[in-house]
C-alpha positions as CSV (number, residue, x, y, z in Angstrom):
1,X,-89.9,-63.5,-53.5
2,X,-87.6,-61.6,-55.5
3,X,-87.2,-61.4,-59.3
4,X,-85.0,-64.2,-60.4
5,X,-83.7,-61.7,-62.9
6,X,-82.7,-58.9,-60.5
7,X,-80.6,-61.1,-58.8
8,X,-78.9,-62.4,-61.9
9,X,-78.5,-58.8,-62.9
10,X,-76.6,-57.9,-59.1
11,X,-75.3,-60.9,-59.6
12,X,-73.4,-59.9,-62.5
13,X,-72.7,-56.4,-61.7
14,X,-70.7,-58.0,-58.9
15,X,-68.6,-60.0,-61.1
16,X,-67.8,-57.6,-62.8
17,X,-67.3,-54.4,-60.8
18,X,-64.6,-57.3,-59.1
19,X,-63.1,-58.4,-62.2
20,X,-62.2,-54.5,-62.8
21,X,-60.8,-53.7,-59.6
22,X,-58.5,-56.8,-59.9
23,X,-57.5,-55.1,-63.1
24,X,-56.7,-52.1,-61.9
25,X,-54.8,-53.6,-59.0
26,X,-52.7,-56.1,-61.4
27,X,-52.2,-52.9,-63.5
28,X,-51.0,-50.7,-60.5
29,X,-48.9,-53.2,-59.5
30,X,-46.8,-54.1,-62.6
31,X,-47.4,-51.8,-65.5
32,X,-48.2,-47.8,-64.0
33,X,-44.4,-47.1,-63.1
34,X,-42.8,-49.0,-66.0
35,X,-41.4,-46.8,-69.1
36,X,-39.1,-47.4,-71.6
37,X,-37.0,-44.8,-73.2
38,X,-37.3,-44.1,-77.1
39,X,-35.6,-41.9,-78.4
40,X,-36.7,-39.9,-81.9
41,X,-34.6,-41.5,-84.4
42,X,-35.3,-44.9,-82.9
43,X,-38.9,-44.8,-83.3
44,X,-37.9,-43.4,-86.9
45,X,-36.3,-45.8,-88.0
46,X,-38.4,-48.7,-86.4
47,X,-41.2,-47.4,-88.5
48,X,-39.3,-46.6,-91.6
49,X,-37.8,-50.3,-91.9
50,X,-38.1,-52.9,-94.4
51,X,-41.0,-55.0,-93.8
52,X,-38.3,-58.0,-94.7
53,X,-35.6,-56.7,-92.1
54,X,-37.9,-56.2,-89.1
55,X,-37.0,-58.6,-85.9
């Protein structure tokens, strides 16, 4: 009979060597082609606001 903790151990590896490719495939399918333009001075200015007049 096999070691009750070797099979826990595959066990997990399975989970999550599954969890991660269902990462990368909810990442590939809604995040990889999406950008959004900044320009320069808007980054700028983003980070040189007032704490009190952020949005």
């Amino acid at each position: 009979m096999r070691d009750p903790n070797q099979k826990l151990l595959r066990e997990i590896i399975v989970v999550v060597v599954l969890k991660l490719v269902a990462l990368v495939a909810l990442w590939m399918a809604f995040v990889q082609d999406r950008q959004v333009p900044v320009s320069g001075e808007e980054a700028a200015g983003r980070l040189l606001m007032d704490r009190g007049t952020r949005q």
